[in-house]
C-alpha positions as CSV (number, residue, x, y, z in Angstrom):
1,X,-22.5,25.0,4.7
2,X,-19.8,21.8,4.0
3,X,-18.7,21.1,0.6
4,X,-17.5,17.8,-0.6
5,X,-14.1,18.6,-1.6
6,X,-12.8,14.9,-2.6
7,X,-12.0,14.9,-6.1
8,X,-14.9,12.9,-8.7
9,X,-13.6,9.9,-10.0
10,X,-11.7,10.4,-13.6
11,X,-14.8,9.1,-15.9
12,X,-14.0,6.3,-18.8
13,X,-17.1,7.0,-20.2
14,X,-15.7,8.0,-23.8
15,X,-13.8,4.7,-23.9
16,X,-16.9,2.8,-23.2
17,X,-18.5,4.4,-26.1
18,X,-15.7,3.4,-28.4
19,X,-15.7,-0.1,-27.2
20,X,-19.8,-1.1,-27.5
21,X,-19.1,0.6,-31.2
22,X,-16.1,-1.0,-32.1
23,X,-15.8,-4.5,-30.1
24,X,-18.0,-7.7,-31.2
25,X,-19.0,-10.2,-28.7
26,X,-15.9,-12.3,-29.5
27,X,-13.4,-9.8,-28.9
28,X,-12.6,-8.7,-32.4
29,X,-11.9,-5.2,-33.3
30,X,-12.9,-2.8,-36.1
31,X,-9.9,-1.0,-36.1
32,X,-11.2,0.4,-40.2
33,X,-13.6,2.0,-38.5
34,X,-11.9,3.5,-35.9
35,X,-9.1,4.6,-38.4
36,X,-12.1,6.7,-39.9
37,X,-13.1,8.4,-37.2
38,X,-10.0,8.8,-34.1
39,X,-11.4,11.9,-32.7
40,X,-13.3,10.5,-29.7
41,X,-9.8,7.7,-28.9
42,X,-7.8,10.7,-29.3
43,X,-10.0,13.0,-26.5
44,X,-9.9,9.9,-24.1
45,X,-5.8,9.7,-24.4
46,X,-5.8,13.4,-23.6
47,X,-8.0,12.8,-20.5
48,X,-5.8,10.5,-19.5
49,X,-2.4,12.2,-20.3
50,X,-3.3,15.3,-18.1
51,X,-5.0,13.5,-15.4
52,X,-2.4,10.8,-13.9
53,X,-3.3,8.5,-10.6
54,X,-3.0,10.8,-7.5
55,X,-2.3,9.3,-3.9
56,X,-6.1,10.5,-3.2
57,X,-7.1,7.3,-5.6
58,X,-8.5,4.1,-4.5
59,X,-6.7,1.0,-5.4
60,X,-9.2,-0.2,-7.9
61,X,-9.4,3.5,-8.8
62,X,-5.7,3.4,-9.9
63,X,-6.1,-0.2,-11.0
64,X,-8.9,0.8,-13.7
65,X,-7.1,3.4,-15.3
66,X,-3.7,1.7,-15.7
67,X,-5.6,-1.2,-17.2
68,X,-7.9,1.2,-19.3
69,X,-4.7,3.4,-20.1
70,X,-3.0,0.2,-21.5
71,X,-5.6,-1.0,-23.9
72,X,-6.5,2.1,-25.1
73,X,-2.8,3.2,-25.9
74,X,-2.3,-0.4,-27.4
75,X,-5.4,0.4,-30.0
76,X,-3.6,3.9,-30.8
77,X,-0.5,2.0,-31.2
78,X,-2.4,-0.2,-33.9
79,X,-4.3,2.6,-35.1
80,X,-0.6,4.9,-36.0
81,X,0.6,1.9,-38.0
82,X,-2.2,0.0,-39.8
83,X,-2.6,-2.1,-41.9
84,X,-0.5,-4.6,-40.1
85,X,-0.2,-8.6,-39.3
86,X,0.6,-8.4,-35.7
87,X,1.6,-5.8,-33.5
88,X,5.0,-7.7,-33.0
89,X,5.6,-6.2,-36.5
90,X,5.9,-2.8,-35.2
91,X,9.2,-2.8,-33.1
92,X,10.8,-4.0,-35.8
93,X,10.4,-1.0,-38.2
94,X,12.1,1.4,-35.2
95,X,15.7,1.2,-34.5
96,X,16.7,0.6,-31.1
97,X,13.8,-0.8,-29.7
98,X,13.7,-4.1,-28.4
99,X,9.7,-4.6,-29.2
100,X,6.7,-3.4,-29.7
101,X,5.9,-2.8,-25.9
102,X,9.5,-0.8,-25.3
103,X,8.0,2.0,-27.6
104,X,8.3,5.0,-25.1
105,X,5.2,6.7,-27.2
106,X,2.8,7.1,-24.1
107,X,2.5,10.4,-22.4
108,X,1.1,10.2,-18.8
109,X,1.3,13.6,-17.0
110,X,5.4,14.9,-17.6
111,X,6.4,11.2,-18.0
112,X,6.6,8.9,-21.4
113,X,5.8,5.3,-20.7
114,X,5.6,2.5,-22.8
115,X,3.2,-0.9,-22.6
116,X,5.8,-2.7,-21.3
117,X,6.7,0.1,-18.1
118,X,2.6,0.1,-17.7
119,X,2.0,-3.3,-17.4
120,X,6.0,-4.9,-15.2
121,X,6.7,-1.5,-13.4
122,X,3.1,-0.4,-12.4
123,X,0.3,-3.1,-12.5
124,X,2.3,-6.4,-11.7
125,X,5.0,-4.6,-9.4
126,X,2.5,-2.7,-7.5
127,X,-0.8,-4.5,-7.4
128,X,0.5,-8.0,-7.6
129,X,-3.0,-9.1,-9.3
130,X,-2.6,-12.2,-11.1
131,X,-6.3,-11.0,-13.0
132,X,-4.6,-8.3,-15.0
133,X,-3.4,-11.1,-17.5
134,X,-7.0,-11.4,-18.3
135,X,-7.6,-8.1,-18.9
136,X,-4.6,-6.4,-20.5
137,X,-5.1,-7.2,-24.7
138,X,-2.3,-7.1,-26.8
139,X,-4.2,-6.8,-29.8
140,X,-3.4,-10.4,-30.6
141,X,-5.9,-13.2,-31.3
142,X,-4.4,-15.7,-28.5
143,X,-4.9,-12.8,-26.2
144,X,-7.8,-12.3,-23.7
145,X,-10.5,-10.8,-25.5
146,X,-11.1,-7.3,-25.4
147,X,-13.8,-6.3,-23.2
148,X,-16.6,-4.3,-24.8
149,X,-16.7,-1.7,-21.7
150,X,-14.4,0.1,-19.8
151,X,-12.9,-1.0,-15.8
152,X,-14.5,0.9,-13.6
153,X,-13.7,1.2,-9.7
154,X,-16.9,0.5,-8.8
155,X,-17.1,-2.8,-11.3
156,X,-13.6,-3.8,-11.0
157,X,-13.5,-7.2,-9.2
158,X,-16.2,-8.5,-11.2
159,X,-15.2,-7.5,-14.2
160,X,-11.8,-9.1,-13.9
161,X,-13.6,-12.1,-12.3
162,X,-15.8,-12.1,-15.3
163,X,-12.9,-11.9,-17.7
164,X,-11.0,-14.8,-16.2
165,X,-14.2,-17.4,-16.4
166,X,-14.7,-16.2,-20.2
167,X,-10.8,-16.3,-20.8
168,X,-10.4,-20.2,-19.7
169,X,-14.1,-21.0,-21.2
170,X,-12.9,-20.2,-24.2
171,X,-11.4,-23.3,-26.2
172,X,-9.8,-20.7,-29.1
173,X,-7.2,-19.7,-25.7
174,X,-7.5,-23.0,-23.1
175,X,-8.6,-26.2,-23.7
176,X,-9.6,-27.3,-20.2
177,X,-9.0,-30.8,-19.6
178,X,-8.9,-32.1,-15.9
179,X,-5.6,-34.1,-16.2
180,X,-3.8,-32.7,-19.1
181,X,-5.1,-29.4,-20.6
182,X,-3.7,-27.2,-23.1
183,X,-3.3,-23.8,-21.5
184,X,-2.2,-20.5,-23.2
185,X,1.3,-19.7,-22.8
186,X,0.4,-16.0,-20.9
187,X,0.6,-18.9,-17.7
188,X,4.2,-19.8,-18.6
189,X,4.9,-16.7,-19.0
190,X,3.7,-14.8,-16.0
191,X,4.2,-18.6,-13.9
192,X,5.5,-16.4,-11.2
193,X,2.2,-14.1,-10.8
194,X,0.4,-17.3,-10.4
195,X,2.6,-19.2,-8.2
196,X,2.2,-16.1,-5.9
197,X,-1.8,-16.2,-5.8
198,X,-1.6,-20.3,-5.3
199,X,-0.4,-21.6,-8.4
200,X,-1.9,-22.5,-12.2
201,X,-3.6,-25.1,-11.2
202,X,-5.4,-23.0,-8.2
203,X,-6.0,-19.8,-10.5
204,X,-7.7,-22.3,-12.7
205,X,-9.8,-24.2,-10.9
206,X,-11.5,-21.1,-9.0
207,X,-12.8,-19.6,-12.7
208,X,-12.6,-22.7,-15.2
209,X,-16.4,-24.7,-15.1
210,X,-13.6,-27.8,-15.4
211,X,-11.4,-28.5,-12.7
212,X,-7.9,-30.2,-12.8
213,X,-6.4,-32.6,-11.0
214,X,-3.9,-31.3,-8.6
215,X,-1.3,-33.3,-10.2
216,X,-2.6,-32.4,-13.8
217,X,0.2,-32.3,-16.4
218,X,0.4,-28.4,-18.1
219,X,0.6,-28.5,-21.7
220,X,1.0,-24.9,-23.9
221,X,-1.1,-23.5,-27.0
222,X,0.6,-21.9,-29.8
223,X,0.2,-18.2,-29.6
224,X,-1.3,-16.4,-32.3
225,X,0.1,-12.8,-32.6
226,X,-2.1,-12.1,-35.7
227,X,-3.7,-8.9,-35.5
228,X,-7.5,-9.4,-33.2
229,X,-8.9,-7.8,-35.7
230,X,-12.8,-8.0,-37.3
231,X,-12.8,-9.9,-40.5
């Protein structure tokens, strides 16, 4: 008799549940009610603080739970320190920290991480995915909205395809115009990432239901680092 000995993929089910409870359709989080009630956040965190990508993972495997990992930890992060304005508001309060995403407060496996090591030193380093931009939330109201499910392996590609068409259909973050549109400032920002995968005006034109003009002239949205939270 053979045995299947590969390892099951690490579930996100727990985080899904939190999200379809706690995530409207625009993105907004009701971070009261998960202030009442962190048990179920706090079980997911443990799953994924004593069960860190192995070199048996798939790409989108490893891919899912850093993006998963991020968003979740953010929400803790907001969770340890409301009621607040904007997440920006928290680095401020701790000496000797730059920002918010420098807090080392993240335990994966025997190593403390912060946002900031999650999203340079993992997900942009390794994976070189110009998507993640969509995905990763901030827990600001100019960010991408938060998705109301977890990344899954299995779901992964369309689920970051599906968050860059609702990212840059949404007027509140890009105002899509084909010769000079108003963009969010996550494309100046991470211009590199882009320039690597064909450029801004490429990235945009393969998800936006408006195309630009190859010579289109970039202009940049205020960001609003106000809390994304359910009114």
């Amino acid at each position: 008799m053979f045995f299947d000995c590969k390892p099951q993929p690490l579930s996100h089910q727990l985080w899904s549940q939190l999200l379809k409870s706690n995530v409207d359709a625009i993105g907004q989080v009701d971070y009261k009610n998960l202030l009442k009630d962190s048990t179920q956040l706090n079980e997911y965190l443990k799953i994924l603080s004593a069960n860190p990508p192995t070199k048996s993972w798939t790409i989108n495997e490893t891919k899912a739970y850093w993006i998963n990992a991020y968003n979740a930890f953010t929400v803790q992060l907001i969770l340890r320190n409301y009621p607040l304005h904007s997440i920006k508001d928290i680095g401020s309060r701790i000496p000797f920290i730059n920002s918010s995403w420098d807090i080392p407060f993240i335990s994966i496996g025997t190593e403390r991480l912060s946002l900031n090591t999650i999203e340079h030193l993992i997900l942009r380093k390794k994976y070189k995915d110009p998507r993640i931009h969509m995905a990763l939330v901030c827990a600001s109201r100019s960010c991408p909205v938060l998705k109301n499910e977890a990344y899954t392996a299995g779901s992964l590609d369309v689920q970051l395809d599906e968050q860059c068409y609702k990212f840059l259909t949404d007027p509140a973050r890009n105002k899509i115009d084909a010769s000079t549109p108003k963009i969010s400032q996550l494309f100046k920002w991470y211009a590199t990432d882009f320039k690597k995968s064909g450029g801004i005006i490429h990235f945009i034109n393969k998800y936006s239901t408006v195309k630009l003009h190859k010579h289109a002239q970039l202009d940049y949205l205020d960001y609003d680092w106000s809390l994304n939270e359910k009114q």
